[in-house]
N, C-alpha and C positions, 0 to 999 in steps of 0.2 A: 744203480741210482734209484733211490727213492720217490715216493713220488711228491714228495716236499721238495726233492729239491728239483725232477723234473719241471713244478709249477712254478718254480721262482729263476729256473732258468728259460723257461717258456716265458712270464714274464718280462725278463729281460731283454730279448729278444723282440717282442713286441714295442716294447718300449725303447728301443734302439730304432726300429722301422716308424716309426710314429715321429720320433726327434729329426731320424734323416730325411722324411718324407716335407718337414718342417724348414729345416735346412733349405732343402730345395723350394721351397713356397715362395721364403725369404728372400734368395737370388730373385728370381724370377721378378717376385713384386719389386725389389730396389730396381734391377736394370731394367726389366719392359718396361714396368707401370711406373715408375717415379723417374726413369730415365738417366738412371745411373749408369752412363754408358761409355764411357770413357777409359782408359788403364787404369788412371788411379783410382777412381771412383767402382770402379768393377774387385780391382782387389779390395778397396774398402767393406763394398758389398759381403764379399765372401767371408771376410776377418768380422763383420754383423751377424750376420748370418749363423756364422760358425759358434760365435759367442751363445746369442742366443737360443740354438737347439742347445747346446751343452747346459745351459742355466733350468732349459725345460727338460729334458732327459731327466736331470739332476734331480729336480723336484717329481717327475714322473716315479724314478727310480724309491725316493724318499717315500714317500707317499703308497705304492703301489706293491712293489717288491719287497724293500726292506720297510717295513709301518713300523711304528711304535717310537723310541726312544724321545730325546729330548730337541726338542722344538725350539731352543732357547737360540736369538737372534744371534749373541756372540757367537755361540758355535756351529751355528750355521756359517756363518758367513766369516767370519775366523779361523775355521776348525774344516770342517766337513767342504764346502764348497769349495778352499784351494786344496784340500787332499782329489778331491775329483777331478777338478784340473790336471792336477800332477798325473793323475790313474789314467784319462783318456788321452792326455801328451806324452806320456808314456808310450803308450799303444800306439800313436801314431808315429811318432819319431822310429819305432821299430818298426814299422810298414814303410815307411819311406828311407829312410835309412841305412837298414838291411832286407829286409824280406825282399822287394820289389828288385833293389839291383842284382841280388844274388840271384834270384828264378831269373830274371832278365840275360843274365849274364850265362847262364846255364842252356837258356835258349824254350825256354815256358812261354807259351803262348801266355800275350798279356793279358784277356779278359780273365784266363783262367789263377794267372800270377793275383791280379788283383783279387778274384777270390779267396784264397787261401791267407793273402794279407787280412780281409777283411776277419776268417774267420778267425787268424789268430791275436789280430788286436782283439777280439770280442771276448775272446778267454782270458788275456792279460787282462783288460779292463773289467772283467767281470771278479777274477778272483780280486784285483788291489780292492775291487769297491767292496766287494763283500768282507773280506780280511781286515783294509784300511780304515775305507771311508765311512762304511752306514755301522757296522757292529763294533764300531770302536767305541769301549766305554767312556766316558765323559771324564775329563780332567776333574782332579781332586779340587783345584782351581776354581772350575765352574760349581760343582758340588759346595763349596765352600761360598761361592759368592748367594747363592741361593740361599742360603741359612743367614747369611748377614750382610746388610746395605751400608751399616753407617760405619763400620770398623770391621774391615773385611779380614779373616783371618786365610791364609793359605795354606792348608797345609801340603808337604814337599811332593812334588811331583816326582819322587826319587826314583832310583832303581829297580827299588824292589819294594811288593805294596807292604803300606803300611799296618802295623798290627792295632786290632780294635782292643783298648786296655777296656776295663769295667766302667769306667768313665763313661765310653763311649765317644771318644777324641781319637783323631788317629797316632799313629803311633808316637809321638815326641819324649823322648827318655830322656831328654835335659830338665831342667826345672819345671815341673806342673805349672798350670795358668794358676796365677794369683799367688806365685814365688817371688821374691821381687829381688834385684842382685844387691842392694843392699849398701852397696860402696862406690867405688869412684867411678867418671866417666871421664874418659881420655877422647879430647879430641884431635885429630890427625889434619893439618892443614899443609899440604903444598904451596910453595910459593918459589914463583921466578919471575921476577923486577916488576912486584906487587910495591913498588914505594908510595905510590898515589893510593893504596886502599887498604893495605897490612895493618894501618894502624887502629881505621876506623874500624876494620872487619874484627877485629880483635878487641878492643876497649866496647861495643856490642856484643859479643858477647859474654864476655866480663862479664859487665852490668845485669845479663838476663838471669844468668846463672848463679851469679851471688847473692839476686835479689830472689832467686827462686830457694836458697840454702842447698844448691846441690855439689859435692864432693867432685872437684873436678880438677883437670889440667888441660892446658891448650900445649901442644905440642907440634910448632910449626916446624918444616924443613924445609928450609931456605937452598933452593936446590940451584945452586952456584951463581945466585944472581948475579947483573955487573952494575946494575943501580945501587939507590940505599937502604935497599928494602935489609941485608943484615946490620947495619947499623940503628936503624930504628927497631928491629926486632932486639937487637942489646938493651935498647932503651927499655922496653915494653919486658924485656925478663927481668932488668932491674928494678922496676916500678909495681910489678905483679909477682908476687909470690908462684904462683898457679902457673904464670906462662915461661915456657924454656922453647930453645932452641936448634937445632943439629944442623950443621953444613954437609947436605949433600955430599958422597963422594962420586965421581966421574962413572959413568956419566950420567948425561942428564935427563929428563925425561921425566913427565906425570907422573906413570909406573913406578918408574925408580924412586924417585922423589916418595910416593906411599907407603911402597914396599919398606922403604928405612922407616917413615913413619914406623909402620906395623911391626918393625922388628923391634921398637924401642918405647911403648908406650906403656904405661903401669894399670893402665883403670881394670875397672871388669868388664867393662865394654868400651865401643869404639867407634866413633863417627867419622867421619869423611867430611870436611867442610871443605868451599873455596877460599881463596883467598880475596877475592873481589868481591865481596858484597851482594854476591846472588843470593845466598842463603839465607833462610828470616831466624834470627834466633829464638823468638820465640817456637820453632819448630823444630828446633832441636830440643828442647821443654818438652815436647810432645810427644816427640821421639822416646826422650826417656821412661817417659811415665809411663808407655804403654810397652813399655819393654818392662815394666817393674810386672806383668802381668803374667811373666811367664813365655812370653815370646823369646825363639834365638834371634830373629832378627827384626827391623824393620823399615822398611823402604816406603818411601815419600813416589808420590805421582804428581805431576803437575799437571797432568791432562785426564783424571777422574774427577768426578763433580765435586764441587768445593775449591779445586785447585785453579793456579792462577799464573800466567805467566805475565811477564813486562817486558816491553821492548823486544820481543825475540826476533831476530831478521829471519825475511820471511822464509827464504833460498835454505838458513837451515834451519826451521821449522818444520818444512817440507823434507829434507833429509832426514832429520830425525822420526816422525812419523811413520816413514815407510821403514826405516831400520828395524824399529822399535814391533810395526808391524811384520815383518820379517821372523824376529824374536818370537812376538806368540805365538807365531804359525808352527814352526820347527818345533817347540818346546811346548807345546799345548798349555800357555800361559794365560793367564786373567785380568793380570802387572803388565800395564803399558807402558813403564817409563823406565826400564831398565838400563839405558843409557845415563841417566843422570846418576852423578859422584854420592850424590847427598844422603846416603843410608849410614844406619847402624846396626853394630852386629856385639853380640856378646865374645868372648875373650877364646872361649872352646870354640866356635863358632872360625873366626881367622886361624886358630892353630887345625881344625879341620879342610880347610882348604888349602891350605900352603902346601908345598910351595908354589908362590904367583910367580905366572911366568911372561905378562906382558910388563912390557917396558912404558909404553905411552898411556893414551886413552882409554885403550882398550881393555885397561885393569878395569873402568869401571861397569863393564860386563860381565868381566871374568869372575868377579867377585860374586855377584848376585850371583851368577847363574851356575856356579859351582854351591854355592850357599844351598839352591834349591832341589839341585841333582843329588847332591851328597844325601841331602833327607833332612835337614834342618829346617822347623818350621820359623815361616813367616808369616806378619801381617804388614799390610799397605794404610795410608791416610795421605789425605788431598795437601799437598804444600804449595807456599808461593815461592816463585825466581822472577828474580829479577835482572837482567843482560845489565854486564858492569857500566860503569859511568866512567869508571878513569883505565889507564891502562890498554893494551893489548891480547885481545882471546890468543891463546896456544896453542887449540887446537885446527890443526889445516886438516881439512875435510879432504882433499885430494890425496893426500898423504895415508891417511885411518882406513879410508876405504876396505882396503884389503888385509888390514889390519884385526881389525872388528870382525870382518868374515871369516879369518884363519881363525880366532880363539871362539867364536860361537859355533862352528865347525867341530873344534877340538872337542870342546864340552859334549856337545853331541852327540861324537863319537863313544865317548867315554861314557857319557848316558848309555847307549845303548848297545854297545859292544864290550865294556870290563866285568862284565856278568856281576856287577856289584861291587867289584873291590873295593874303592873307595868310598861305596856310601858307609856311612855314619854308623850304622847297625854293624859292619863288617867290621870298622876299624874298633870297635868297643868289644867287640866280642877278641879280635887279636890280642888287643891290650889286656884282657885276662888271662888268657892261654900264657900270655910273654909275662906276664905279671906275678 
């Protein structure tokens, strides 16, 4: 051992006795001095307590041991602070868990059991934080927001880093910024017993996109309604040139209902609308144009500044938030709104993702977030939504649950266990060798 790393493990050490010595300060004052003295109020003590040494250790350890890097709020407290969580609940879950019953169970005197717990949580926790937490370089994410506020570009937090062209841009070998696609824009609408809003959500945008001159078609699928949402979609194909239609085949489901979309659309790119009138079409305009820039995709926020929601109930406001926070943590993301349908993507862009393999909601994860694994860049901008006026939402929250976690899981995995297969670099370089 060196003595660089003897003084940052001497550090750490110190700065563990300084946090635990804290800990205990904290009990003490809540139960003697403020009288927290009760069951519940004693375990709350310790659950304060506990919190707060870890939040100072945290900053001890930032500051002291590991110095230097970026300072930047989101990644503290996004990024860094729940990786140290995970590192020291780690550490403890395997001191209580195993260490303690096994020596226990062995027949180890317990002052001496809990030593040896204590010293080998110090070593898990000390390699996650120095591995994990403090020397982990900064998402391409944050790096990117830092260069730009008002049109933030992303580029891919992929598999494998990206290569610095002479540009000086990281690696995107689709179309250069300032390419533009040139030709049509295919929009993809799901609908199921949309009768009360199919019609306005559509004749809007019509109007936006005719009045803007852009090359388009609405491509709804009516995924086996029992209202008259296919019969007024007849009407509207027959009235509009631009708008057509597909019946769903069995079964049913958001997913499925896209996936056929996406199997059947003709543009160069391709947006995801709703069917109920949440979507602003002037921000599908917006969409386009800055995908005329050279973006592969681009994804709307409703909760970055600019953006705007209406009527959102409150109960999944709150669910969504934490999901969504969930997402950037696991993914060292920037993009807070990953759960909303409402993106676009270029035509290589869905042919590099496929094949989609949720059936419900949950497509509108799987999409982005295979979009930004694979290595395809994106940019974000502030959209409005608005909660439908007529009809019934589809999506049951208690149902998605575990839905949403199996495919952000998945991706995950596939992030950081297929040693790259499937990013975007891989599959272009096979398609020559095959070629």
């Amino acid at each position: 051992m060196n003595k660089a790393s003897f003084a940052k493990i001497s550090k750490f050490l110190m700065g563990g006795g300084l946090a635990a010595l804290l800990n205990l300060s904290l009990i003490y004052g809540l139960i003697t001095l403020l009288g927290w003295d009760t069951a519940l109020l004693r375990n709350l003590a310790n659950l304060v307590a506990i919190e707060l040494s870890l939040i100072s250790s945290f900053f001890i350890y930032r500051v002291w041991v590991w110095p230097g890097g970026s300072w930047s709020p989101k990644r503290l407290l996004l990024e860094q602070l729940p990786l140290y969580h995970f590192s020291a609940g780690a550490a403890l879950l395997l001191r209580v868990l195993v260490i303690f019953p096994v020596l226990d169970r062995l027949g180890v005197n317990y002052l001496l059991n809990t030593l040896v717990g204590v010293a080998v949580g110090a070593t898990i926790n000390y390699v996650l934080s120095d591995r994990l937490v403090f020397n982990r370089p900064a998402s391409r994410a944050s790096q990117s927001l830092s260069r730009s506020r008002n049109s933030v570009i992303y580029r891919p937090e992929g598999l494998a880093p990206a290569s610095v062209e002479a540009t000086g841009t990281a690696g995107v070998d689709s179309a250069p910024l300032g390419e533009s696609i040139h030709d049509q824009l295919s929009i993809v609408m799901p609908a199921y017993n949309e009768e009360g809003s199919i019609v306005s959500t559509v004749e809007a945008i019509v109007e936006v996109l005719s009045a803007e001159r852009i090359a388009y078609e609405i491509l709804v699928v009516n995924d086996n309604s029992r209202d008259r949402t296919e019969s007024l979609l007849q009407e509207l194909s027959d009235r509009y040139q631009s708008v057509r239609y597909l019946n769903n085949y069995y079964p049913n489901g958001f997913g499925f209902a896209v996936r056929c979309g996406l199997e059947n659309f003709e543009g160069d790119a391709v947006a995801i609308v709703m069917a109920d009138c949440s979507d602003r079409p002037e921000d599908i305009v917006r969409y386009f144009y800055k995908l005329q820039e050279g973006y592969d995709c681009v994804f709307g926020s409703r909760f970055m500044k600019g953006g705007k929601v209406i009527d959102y109930p409150a109960h999944k406001l709150f669910i969504n938030r934490l999901a969504n926070l969930f997402i950037q943590i696991i993914f060292s993301l920037g993009f807070n709104d990953t759960t909303n349908a409402f993106k676009l993507y270029r035509r290589d862009v869905i042919e590099g993702i496929s094949p989609l393999i949720s059936h419900h909601f949950n497509l509108t994860v799987e999409m982005p977030l295979k979009a930004i694994s694979r290595g395809y860049s994106y940019t974000t901008m502030p959209i409005t939504w608005q909660n439908r006026k007529t009809g019934v939402s589809k999506l049951k929250i208690k149902e998605m649950g575990s839905r949403y976690l199996f495919v952000v899981l998945y991706i995950w995995l596939e992030r950081h266990l297929s040693r790259g297969d499937y990013h975007r670099s891989n599959r272009k370089k096979m398609a020559k060798i095959n070629g």
